[in-house]
C-alpha positions as CSV (number, residue, x, y, z in Angstrom):
1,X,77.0,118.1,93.2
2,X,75.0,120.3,95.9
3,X,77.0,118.6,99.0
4,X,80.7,119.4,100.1
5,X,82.5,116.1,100.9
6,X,85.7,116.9,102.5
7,X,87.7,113.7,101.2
8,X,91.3,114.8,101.5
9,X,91.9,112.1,104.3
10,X,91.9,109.3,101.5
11,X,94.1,112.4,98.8
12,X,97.9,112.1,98.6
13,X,96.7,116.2,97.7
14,X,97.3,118.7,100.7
15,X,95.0,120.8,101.2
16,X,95.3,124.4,99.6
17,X,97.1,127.5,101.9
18,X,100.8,129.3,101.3
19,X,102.0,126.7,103.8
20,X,100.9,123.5,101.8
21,X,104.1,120.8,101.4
22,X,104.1,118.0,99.0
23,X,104.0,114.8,99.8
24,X,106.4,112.3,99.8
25,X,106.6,109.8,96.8
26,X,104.9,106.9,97.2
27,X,106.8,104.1,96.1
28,X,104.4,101.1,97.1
29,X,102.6,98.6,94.6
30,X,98.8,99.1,94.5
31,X,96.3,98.4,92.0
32,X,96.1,101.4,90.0
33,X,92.5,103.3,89.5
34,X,94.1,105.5,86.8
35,X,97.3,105.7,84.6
36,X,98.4,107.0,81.3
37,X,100.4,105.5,79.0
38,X,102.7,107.8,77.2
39,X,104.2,106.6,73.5
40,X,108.1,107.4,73.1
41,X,110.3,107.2,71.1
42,X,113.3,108.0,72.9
43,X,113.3,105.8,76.5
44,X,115.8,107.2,78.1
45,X,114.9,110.9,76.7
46,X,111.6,110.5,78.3
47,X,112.6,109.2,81.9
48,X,115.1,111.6,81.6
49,X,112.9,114.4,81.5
50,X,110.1,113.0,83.4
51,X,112.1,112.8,86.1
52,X,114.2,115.6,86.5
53,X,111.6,118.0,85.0
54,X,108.4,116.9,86.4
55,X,109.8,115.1,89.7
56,X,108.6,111.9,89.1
57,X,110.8,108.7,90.3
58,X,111.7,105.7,87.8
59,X,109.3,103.1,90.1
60,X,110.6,100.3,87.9
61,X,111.7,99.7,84.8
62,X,111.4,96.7,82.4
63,X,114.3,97.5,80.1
64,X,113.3,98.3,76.7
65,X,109.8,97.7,77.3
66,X,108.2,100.0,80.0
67,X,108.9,102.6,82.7
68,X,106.8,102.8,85.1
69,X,107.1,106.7,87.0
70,X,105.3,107.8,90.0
71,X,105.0,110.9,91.6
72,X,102.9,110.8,94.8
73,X,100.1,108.1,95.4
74,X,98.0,107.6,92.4
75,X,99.8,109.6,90.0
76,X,101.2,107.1,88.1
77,X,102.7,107.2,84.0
78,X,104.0,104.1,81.9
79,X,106.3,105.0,79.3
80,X,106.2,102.7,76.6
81,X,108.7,102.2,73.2
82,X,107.1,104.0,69.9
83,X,108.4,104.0,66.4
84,X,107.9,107.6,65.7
85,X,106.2,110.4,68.1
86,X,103.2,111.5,68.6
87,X,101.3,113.9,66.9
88,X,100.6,117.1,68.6
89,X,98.8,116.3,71.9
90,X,94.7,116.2,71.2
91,X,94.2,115.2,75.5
92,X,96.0,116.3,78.2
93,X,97.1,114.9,81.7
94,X,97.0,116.8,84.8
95,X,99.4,116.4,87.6
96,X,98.5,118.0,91.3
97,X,101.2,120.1,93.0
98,X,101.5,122.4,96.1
99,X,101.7,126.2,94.9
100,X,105.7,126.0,95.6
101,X,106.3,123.7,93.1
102,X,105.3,125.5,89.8
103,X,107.9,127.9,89.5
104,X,110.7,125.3,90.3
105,X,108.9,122.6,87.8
106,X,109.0,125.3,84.8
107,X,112.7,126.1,85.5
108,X,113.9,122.6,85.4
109,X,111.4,121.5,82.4
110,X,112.8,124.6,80.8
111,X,116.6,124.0,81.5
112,X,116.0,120.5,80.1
113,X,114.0,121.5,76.8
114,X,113.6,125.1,76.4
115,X,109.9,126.9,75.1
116,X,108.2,123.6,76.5
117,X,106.6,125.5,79.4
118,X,103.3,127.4,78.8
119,X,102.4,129.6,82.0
120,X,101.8,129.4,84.8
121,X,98.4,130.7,84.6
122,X,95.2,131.6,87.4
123,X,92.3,129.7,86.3
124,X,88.9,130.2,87.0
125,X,88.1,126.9,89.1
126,X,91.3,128.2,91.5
127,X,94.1,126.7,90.9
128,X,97.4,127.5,89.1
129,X,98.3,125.6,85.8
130,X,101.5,125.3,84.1
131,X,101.5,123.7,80.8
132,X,104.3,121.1,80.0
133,X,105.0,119.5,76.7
134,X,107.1,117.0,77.0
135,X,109.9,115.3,74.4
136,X,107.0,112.7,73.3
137,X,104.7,115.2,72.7
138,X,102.4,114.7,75.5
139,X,100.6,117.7,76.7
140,X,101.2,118.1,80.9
141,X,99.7,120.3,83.1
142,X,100.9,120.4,86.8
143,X,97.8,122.0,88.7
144,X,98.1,123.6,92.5
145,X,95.3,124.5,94.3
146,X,95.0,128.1,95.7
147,X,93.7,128.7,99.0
148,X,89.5,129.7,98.2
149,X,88.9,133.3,99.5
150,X,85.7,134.2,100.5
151,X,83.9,136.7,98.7
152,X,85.9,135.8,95.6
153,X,85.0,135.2,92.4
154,X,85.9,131.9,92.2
155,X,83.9,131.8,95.4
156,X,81.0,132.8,94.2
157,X,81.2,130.8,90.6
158,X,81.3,127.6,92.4
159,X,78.3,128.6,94.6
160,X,76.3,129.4,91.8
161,X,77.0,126.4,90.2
162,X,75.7,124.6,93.5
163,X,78.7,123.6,95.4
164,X,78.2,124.0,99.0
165,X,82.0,125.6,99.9
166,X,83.4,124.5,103.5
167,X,82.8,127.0,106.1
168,X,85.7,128.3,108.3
């Protein structure tokens, strides 16, 4: 991609800076342009922690069948009944987040299955990651945006990889 597009009008993602708040869940019924389904075999273990570890809302549930969890707009995980769980995770499912949010999503992942937290890390593509696996074995990594500072490194991979940065 040579040109920037600045698309966050049509993002539920804030833009980056120390002052970035999350948006409120989004509990409306749209048609979905991505999900994942996540095997469990524990239902209520898995809402359980889905929700008061990651922060996502039980959107509705079809008991014994399906729970459908959102976060904000478009971020959107059915978990469904498995026999046994899954092996370890070969993909992985990120989640965006504001900056202030990683720190408290490790604590409460943590308090609710310690060693499941990995992080959080600096990347090079600027963000920061925290790795979550979760009771069904999924791999989850909540990803915030850091605020791009000119000059820096990151800055000047993504220029050299022909991404026209935003000016200002």
């Amino acid at each position: 991609m040579s040109d920037y597009y600045d698309a966050f009008e049509i993002s539920p993602v804030p833009a980056p800076g120390p002052d970035a708040t999350p948006p409120e869940i989004y509990r409306g019924i749209y048609g979905m342009p991505m999900f994942v389904s996540v095997p469990t075999p524990d239902l209520a273990a898995s809402v359980d922690f889905w929700t008061r570890g990651l922060g996502f809302v039980d959107l509705f549930t079809i008991p014994g069948r399906l729970t459908h969890l959102r976060r904000w707009a478009f971020q959107d995980a059915l978990l469904v009944p498995a026999d046994t769980p899954a092996a370890p995770p070969a993909v992985s499912i990120s989640f965006s987040c504001v900056l202030s949010q990683i720190d408290e999503i490790a604590q409460a992942c943590t308090a609710l299955v310690p060693g499941c937290t990995t992080g959080p890390r600096r990347t090079p593509w600027n963000t920061v990651d925290l790795e979550v696996v979760t009771p069904e074995n999924a791999r989850v990594i909540m990803t915030a945006a850091r605020p791009l500072e000119p000059g820096s490194a990151e800055a000047r991979d993504l220029q050299a990889a022909g991404i026209t940065l935003p000016k200002g």
